[in-house]
N, CA, C and O atoms as a Maestro MAE file, in Angstrom:
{
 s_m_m2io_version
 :::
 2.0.0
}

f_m_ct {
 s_m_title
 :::
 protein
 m_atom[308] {
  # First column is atom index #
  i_m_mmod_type
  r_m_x_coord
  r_m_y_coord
  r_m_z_coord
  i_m_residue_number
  s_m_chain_name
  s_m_pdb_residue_name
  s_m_pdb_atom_name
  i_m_atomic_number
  :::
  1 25 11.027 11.821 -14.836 1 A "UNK " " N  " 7
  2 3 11.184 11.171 -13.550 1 A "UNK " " CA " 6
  3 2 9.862 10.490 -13.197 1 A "UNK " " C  " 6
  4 15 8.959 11.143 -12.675 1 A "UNK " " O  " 8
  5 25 9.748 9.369 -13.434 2 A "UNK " " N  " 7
  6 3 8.327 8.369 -12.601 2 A "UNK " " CA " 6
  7 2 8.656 8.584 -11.754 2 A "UNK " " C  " 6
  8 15 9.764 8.465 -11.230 2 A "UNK " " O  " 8
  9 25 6.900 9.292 -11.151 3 A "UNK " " N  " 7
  10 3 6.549 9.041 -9.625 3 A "UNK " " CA " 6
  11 2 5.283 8.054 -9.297 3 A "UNK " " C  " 6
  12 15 4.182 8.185 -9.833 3 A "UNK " " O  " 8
  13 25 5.517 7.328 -8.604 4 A "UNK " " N  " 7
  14 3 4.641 6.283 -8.002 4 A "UNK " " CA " 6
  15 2 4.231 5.655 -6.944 4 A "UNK " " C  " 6
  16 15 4.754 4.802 -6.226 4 A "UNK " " O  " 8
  17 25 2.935 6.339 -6.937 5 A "UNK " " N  " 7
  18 3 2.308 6.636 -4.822 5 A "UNK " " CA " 6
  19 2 1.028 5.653 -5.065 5 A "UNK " " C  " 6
  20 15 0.104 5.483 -5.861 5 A "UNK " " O  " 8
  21 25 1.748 4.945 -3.482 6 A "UNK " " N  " 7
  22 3 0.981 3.923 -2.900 6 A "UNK " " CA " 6
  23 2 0.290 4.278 -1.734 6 A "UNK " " C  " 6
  24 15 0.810 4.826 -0.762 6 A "UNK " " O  " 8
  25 25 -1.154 3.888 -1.868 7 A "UNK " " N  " 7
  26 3 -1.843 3.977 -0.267 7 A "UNK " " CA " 6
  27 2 -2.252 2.629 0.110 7 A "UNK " " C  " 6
  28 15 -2.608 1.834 -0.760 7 A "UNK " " O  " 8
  29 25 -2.223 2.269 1.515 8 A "UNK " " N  " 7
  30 3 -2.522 1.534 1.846 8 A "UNK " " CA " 6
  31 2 -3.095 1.680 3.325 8 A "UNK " " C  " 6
  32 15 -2.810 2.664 4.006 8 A "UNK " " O  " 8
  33 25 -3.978 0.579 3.827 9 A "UNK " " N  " 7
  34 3 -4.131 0.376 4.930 9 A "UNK " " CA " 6
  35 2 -2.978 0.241 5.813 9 A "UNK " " C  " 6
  36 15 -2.329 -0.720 5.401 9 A "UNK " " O  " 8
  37 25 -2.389 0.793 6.904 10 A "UNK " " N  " 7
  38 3 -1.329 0.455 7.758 10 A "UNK " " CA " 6
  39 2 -1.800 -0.541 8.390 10 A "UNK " " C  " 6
  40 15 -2.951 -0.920 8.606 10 A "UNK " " O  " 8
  41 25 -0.724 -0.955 8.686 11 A "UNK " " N  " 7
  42 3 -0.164 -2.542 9.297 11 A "UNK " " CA " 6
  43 2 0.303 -3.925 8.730 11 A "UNK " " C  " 6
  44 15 0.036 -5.107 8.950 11 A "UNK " " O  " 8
  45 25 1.233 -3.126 7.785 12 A "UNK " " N  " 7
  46 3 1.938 -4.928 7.095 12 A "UNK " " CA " 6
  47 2 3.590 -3.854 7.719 12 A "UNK " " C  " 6
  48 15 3.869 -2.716 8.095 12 A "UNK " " O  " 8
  49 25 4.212 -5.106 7.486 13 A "UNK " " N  " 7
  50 3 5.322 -5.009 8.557 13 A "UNK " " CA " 6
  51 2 6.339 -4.161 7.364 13 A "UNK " " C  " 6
  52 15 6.063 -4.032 6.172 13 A "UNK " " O  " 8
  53 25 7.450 -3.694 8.001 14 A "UNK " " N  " 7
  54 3 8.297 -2.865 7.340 14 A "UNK " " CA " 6
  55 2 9.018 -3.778 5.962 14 A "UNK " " C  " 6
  56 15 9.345 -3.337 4.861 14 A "UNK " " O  " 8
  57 25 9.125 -5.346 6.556 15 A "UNK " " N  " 7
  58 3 10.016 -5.633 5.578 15 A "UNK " " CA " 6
  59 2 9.162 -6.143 4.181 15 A "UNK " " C  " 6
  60 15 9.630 -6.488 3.096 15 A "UNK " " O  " 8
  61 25 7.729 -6.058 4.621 16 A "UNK " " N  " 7
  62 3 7.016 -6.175 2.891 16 A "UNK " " CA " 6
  63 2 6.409 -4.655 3.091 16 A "UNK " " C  " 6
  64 15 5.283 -4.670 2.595 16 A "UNK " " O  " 8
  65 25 6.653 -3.585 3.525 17 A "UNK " " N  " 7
  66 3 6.743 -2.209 2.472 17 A "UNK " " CA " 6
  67 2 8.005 -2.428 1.621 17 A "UNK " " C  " 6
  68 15 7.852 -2.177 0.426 17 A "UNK " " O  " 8
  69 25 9.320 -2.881 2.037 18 A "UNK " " N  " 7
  70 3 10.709 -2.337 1.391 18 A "UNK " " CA " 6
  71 2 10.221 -3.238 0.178 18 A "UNK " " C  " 6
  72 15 10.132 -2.744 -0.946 18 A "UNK " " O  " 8
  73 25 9.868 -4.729 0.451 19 A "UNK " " N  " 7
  74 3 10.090 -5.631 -0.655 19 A "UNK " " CA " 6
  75 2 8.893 -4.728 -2.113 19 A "UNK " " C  " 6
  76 15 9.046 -4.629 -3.331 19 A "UNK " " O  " 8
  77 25 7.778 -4.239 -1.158 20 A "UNK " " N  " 7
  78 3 6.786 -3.640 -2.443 20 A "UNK " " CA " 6
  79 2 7.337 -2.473 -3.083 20 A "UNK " " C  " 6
  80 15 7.003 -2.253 -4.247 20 A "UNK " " O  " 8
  81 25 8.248 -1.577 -2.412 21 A "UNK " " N  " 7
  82 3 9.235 -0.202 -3.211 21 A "UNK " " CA " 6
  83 2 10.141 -1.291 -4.214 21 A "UNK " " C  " 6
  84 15 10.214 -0.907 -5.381 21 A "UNK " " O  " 8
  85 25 10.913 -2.737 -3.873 22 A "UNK " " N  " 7
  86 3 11.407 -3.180 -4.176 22 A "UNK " " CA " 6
  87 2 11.028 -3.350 -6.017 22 A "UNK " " C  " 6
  88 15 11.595 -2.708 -6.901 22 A "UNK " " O  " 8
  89 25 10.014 -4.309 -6.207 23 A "UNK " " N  " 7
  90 3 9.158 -4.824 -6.731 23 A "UNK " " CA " 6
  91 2 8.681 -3.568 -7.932 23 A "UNK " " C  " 6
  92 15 8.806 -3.596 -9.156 23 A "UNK " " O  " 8
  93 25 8.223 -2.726 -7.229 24 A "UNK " " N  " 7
  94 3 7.440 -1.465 -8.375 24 A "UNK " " CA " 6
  95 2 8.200 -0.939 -8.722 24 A "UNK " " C  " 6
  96 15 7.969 -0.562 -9.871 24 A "UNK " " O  " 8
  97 25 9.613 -0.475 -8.163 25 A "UNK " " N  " 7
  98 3 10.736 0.145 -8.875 25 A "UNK " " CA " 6
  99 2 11.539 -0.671 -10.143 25 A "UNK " " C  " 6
  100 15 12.182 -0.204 -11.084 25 A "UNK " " O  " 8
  101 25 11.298 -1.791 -9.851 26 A "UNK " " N  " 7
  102 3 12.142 -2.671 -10.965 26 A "UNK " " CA " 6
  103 2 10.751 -3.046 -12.118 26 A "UNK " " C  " 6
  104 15 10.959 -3.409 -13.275 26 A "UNK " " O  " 8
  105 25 9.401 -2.875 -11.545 27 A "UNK " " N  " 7
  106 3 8.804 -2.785 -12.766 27 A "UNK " " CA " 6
  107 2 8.494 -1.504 -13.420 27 A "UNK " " C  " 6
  108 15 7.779 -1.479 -14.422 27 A "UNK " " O  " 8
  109 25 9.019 -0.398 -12.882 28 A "UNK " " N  " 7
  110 3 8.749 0.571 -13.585 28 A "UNK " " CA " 6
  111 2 10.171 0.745 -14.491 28 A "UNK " " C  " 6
  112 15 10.101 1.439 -15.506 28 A "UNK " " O  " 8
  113 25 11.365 0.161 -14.151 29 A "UNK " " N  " 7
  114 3 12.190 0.242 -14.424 29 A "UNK " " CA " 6
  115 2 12.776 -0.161 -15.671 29 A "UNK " " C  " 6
  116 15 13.569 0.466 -16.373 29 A "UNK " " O  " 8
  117 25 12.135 -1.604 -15.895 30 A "UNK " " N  " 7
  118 3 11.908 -2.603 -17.033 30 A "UNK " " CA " 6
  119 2 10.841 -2.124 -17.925 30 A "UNK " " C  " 6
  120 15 11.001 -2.246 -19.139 30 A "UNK " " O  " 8
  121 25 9.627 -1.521 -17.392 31 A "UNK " " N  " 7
  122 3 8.713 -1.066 -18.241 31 A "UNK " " CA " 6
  123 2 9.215 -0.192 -19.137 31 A "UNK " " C  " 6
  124 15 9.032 -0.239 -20.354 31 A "UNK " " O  " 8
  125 25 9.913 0.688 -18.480 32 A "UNK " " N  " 7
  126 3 10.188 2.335 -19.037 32 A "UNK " " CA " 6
  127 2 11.504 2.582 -19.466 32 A "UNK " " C  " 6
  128 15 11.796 3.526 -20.201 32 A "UNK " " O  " 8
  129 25 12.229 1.839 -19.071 33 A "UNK " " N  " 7
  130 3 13.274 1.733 -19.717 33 A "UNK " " CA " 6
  131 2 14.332 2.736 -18.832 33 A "UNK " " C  " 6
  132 15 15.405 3.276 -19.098 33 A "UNK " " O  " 8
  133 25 13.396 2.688 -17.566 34 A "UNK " " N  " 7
  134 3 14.081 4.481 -16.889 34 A "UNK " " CA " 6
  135 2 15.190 4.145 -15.969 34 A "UNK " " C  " 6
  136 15 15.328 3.088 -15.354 34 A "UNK " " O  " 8
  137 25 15.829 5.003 -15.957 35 A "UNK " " N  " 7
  138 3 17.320 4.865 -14.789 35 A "UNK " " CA " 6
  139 2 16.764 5.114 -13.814 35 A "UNK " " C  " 6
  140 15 15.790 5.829 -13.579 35 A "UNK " " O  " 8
  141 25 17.876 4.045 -12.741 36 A "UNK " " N  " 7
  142 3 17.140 3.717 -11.630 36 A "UNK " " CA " 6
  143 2 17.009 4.959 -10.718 36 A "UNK " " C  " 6
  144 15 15.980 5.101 -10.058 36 A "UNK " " O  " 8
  145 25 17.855 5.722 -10.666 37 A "UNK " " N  " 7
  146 3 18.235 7.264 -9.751 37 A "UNK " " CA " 6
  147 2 17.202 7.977 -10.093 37 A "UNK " " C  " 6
  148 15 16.725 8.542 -9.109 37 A "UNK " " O  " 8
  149 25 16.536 8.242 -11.263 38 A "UNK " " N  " 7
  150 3 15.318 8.779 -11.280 38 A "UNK " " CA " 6
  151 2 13.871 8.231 -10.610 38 A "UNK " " C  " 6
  152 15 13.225 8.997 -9.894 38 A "UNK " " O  " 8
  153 25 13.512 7.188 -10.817 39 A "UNK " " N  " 7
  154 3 12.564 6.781 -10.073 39 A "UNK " " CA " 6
  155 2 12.176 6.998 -8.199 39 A "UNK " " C  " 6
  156 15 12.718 6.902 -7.097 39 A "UNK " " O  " 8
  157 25 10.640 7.402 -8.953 40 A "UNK " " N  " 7
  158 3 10.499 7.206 -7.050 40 A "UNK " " CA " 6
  159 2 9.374 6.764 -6.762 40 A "UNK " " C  " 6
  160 15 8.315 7.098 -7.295 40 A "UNK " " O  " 8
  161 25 9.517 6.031 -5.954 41 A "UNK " " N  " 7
  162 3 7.872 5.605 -4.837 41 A "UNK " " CA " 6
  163 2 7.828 6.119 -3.354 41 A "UNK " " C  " 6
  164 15 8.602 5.952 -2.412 41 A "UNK " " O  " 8
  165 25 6.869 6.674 -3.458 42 A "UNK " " N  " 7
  166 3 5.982 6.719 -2.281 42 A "UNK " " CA " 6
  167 2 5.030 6.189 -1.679 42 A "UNK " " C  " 6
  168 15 3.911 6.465 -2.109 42 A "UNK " " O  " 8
  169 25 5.123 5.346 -0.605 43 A "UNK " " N  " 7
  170 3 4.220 4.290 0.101 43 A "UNK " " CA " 6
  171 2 3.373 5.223 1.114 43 A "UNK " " C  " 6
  172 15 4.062 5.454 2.107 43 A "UNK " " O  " 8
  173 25 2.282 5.746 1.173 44 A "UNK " " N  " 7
  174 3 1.376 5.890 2.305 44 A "UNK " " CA " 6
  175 2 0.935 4.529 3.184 44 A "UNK " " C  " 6
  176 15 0.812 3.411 2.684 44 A "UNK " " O  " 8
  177 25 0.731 4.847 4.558 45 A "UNK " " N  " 7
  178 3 -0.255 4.198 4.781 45 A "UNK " " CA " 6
  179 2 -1.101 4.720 5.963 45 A "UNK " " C  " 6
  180 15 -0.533 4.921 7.037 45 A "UNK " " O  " 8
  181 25 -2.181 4.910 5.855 46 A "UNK " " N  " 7
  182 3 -3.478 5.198 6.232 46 A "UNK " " CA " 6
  183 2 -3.906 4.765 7.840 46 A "UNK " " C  " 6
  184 15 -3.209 3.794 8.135 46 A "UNK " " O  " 8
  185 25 -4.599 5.055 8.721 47 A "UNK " " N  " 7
  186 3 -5.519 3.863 9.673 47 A "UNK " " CA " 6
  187 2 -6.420 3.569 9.006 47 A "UNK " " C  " 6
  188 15 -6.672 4.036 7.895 47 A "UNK " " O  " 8
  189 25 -7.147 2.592 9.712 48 A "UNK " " N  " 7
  190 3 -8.028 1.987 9.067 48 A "UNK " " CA " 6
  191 2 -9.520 2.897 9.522 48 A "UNK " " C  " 6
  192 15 -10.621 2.646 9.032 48 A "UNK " " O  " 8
  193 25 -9.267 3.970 10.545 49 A "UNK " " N  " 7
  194 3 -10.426 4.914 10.163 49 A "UNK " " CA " 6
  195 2 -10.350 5.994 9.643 49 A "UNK " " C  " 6
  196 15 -11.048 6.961 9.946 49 A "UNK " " O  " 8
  197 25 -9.228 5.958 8.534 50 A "UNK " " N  " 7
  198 3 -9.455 7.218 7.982 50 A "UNK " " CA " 6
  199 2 -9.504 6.575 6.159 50 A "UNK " " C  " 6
  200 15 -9.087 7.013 5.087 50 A "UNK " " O  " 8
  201 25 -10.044 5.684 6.476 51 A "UNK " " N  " 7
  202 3 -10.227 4.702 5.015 51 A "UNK " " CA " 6
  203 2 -11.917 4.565 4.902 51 A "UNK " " C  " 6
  204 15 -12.555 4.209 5.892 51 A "UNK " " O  " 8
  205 25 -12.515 4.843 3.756 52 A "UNK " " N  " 7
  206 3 -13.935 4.590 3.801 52 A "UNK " " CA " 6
  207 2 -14.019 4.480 2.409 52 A "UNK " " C  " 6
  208 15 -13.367 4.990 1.498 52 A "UNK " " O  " 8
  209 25 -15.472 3.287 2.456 53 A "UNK " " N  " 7
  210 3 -16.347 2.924 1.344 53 A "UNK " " CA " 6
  211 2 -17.327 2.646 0.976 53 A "UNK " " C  " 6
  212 15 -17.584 1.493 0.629 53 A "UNK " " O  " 8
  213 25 -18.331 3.791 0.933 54 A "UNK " " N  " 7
  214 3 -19.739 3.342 1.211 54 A "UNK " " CA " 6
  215 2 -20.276 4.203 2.274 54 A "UNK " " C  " 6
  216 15 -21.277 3.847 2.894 54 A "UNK " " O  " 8
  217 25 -19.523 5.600 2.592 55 A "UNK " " N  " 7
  218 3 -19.784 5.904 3.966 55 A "UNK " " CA " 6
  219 2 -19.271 4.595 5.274 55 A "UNK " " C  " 6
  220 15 -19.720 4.516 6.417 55 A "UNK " " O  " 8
  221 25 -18.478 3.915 4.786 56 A "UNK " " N  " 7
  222 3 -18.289 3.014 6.104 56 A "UNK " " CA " 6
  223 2 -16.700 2.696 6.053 56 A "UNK " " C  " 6
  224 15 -16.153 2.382 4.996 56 A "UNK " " O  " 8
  225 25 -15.999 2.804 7.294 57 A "UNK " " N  " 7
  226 3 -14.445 2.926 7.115 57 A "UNK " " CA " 6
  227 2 -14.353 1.611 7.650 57 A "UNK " " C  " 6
  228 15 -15.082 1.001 8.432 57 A "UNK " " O  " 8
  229 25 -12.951 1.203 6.865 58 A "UNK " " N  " 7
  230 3 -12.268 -0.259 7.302 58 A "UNK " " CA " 6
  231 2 -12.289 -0.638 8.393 58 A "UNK " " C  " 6
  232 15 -12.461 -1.839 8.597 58 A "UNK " " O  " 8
  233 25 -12.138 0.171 9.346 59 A "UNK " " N  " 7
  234 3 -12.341 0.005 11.322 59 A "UNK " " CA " 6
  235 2 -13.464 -0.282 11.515 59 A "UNK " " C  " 6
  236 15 -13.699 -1.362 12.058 59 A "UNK " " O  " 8
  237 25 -14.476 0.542 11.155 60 A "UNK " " N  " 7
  238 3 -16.241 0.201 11.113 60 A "UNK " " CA " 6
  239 2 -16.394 -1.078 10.494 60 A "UNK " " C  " 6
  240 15 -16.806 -1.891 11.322 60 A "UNK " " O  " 8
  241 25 -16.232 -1.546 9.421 61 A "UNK " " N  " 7
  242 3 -16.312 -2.915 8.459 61 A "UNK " " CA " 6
  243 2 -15.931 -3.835 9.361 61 A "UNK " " C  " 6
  244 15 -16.795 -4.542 9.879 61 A "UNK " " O  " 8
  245 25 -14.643 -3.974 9.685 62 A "UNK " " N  " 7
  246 3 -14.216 -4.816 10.149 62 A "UNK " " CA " 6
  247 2 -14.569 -4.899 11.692 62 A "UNK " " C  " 6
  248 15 -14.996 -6.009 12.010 62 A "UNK " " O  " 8
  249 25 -14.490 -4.008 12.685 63 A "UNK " " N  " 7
  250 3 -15.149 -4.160 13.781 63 A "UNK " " CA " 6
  251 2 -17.338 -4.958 13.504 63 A "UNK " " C  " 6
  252 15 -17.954 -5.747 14.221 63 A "UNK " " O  " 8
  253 25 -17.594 -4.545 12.758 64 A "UNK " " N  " 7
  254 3 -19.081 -5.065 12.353 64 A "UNK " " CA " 6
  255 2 -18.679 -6.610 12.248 64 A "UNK " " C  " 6
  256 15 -18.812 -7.249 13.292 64 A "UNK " " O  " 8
  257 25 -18.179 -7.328 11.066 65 A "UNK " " N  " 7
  258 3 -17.806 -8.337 11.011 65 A "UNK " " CA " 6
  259 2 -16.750 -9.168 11.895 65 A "UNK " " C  " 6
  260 15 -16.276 -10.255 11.567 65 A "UNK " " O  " 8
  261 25 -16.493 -8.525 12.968 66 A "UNK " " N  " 7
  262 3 -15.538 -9.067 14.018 66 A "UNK " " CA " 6
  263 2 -14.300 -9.382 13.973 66 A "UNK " " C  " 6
  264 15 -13.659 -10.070 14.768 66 A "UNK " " O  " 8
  265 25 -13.864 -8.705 12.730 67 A "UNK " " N  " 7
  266 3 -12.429 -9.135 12.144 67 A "UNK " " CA " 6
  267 2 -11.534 -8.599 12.613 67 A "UNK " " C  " 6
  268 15 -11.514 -7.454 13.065 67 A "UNK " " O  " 8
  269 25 -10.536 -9.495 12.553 68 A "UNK " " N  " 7
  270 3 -9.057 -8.707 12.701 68 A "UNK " " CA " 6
  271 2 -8.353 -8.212 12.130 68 A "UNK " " C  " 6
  272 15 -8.206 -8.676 10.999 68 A "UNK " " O  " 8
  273 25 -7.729 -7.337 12.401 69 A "UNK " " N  " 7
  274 3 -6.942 -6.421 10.917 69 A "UNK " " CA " 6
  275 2 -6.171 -7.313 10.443 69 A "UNK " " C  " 6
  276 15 -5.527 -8.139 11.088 69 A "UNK " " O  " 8
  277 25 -6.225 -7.131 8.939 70 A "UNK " " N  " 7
  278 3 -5.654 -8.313 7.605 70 A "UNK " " CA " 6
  279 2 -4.089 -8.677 8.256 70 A "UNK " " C  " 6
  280 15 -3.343 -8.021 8.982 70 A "UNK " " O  " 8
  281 25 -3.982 -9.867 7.717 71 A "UNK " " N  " 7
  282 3 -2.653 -10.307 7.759 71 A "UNK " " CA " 6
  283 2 -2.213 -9.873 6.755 71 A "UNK " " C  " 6
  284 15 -2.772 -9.726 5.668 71 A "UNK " " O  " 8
  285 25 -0.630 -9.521 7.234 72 A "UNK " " N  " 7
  286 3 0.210 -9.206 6.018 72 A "UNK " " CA " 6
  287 2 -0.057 -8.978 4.712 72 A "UNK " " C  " 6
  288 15 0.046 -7.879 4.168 72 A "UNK " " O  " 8
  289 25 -0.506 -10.312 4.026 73 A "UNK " " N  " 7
  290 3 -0.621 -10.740 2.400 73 A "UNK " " CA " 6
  291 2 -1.927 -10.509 1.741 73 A "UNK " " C  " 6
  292 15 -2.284 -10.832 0.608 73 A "UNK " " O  " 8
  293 25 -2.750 -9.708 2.942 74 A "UNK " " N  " 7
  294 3 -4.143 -9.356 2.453 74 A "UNK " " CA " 6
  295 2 -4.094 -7.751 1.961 74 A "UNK " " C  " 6
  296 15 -3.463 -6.955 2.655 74 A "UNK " " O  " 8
  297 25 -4.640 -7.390 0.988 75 A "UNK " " N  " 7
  298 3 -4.790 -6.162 0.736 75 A "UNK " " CA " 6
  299 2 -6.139 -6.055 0.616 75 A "UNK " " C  " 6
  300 15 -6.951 -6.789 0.053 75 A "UNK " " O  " 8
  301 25 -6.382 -4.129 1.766 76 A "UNK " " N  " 7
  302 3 -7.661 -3.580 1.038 76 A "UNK " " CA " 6
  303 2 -7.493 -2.410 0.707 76 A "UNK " " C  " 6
  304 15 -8.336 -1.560 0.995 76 A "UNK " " O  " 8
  305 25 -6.651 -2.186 0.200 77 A "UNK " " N  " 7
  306 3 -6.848 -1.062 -0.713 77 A "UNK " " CA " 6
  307 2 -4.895 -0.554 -1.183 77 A "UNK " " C  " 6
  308 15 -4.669 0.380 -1.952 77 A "UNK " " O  " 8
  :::
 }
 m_bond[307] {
  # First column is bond index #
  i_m_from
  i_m_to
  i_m_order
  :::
  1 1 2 1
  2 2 3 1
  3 3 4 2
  4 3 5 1
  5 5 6 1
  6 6 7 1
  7 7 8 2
  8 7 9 1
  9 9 10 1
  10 10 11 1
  11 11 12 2
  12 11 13 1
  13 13 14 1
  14 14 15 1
  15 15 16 2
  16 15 17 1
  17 17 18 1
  18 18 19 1
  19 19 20 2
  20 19 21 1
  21 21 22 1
  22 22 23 1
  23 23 24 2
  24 23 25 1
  25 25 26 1
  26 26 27 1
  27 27 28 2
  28 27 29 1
  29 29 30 1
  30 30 31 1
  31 31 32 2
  32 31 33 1
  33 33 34 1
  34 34 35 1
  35 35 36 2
  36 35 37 1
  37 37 38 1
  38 38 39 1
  39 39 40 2
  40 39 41 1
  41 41 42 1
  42 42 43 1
  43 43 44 2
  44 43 45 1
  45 45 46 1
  46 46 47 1
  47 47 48 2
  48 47 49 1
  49 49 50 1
  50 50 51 1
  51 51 52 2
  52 51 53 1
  53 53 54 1
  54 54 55 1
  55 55 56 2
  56 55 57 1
  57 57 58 1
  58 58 59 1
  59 59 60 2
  60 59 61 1
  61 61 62 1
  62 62 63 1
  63 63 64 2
  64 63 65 1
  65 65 66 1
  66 66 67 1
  67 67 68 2
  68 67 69 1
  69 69 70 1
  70 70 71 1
  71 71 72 2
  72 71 73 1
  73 73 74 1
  74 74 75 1
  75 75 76 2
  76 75 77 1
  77 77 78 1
  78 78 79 1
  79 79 80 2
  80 79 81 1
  81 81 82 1
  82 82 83 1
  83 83 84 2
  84 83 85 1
  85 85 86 1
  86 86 87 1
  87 87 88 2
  88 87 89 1
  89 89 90 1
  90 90 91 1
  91 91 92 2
  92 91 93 1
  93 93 94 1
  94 94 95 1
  95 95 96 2
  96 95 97 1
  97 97 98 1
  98 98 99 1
  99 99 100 2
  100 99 101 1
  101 101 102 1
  102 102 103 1
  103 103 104 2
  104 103 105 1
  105 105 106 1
  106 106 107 1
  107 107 108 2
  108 107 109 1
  109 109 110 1
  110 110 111 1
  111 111 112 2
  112 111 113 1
  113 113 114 1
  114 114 115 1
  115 115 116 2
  116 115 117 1
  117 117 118 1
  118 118 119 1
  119 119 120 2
  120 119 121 1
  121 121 122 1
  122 122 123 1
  123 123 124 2
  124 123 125 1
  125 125 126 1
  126 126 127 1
  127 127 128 2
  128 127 129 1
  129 129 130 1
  130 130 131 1
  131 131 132 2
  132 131 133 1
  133 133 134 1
  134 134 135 1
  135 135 136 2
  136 135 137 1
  137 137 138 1
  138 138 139 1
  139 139 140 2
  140 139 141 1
  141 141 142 1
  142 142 143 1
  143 143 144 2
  144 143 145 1
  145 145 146 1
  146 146 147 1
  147 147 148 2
  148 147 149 1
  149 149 150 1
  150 150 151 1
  151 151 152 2
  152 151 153 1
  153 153 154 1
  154 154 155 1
  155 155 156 2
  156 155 157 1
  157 157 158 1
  158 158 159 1
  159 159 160 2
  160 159 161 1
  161 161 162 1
  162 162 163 1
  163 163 164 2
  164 163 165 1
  165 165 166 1
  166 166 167 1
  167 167 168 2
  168 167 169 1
  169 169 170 1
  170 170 171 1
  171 171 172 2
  172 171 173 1
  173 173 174 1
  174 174 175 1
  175 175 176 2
  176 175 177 1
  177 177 178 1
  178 178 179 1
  179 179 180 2
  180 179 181 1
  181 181 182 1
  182 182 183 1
  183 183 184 2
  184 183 185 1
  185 185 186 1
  186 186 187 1
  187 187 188 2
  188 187 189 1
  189 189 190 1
  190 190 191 1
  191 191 192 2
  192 191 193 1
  193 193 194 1
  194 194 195 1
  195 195 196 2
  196 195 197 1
  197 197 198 1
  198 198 199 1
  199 199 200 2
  200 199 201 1
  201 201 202 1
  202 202 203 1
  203 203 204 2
  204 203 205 1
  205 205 206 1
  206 206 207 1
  207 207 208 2
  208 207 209 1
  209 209 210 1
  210 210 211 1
  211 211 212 2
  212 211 213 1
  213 213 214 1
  214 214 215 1
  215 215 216 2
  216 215 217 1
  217 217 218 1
  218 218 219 1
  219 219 220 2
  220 219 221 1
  221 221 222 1
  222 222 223 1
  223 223 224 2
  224 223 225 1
  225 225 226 1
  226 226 227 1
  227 227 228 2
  228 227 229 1
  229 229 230 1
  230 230 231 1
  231 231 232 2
  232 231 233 1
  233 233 234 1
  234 234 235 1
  235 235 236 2
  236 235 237 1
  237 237 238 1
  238 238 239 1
  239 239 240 2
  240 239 241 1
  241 241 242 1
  242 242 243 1
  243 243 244 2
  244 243 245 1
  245 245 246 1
  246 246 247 1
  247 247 248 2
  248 247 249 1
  249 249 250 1
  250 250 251 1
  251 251 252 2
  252 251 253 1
  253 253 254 1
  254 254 255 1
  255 255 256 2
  256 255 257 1
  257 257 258 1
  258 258 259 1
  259 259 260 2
  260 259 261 1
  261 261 262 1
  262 262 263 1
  263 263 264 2
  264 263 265 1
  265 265 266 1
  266 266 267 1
  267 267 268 2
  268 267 269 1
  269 269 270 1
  270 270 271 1
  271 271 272 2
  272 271 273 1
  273 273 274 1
  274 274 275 1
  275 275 276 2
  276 275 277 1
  277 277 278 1
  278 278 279 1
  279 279 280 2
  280 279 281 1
  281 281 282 1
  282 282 283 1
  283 283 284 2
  284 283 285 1
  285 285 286 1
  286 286 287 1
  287 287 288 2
  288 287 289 1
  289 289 290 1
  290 290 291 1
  291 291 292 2
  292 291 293 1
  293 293 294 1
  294 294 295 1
  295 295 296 2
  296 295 297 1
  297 297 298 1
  298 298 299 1
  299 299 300 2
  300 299 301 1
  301 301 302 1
  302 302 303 1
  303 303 304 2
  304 303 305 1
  305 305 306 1
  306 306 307 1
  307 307 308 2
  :::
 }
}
């Protein structure tokens, strides 16, 4: 049974989590040759202060640099 866990920063919208379970299930699927009923993903997602790199969390980073939390299509992590 593939298992396959995602973390991420929270805040991309529900319908690109489904499309990314979408996406990794059919490549694990094609990869492995595995039936689909077996497969699973698990999507975390995080705040952005409980994310750190460097001693410095994504909330800290981005509040320093004045940013706004990523749009959608940006990933940090």
């Amino acid at each position: 049974m593939p298992l396959v866990e995602i973390t991420l920063v929270e805040g991309r919208p529900p319908e690109r989590i489904r499309e990314l379970i979408h996406r990794v299930h059919e490549a694990v699927r094609t990869s492995l040759d595995a039936p689909s009923p077996s497969i699973r993903v698990l999507v975390r997602e995080l705040p952005a202060e409980h994310w750190a790199a460097g001693d410095v969390t994504i909330a800290e980073r981005r509040a320093a640099q004045g940013d706004a939390p990523p749009a959608p299509q940006e990933s940090e992590g």
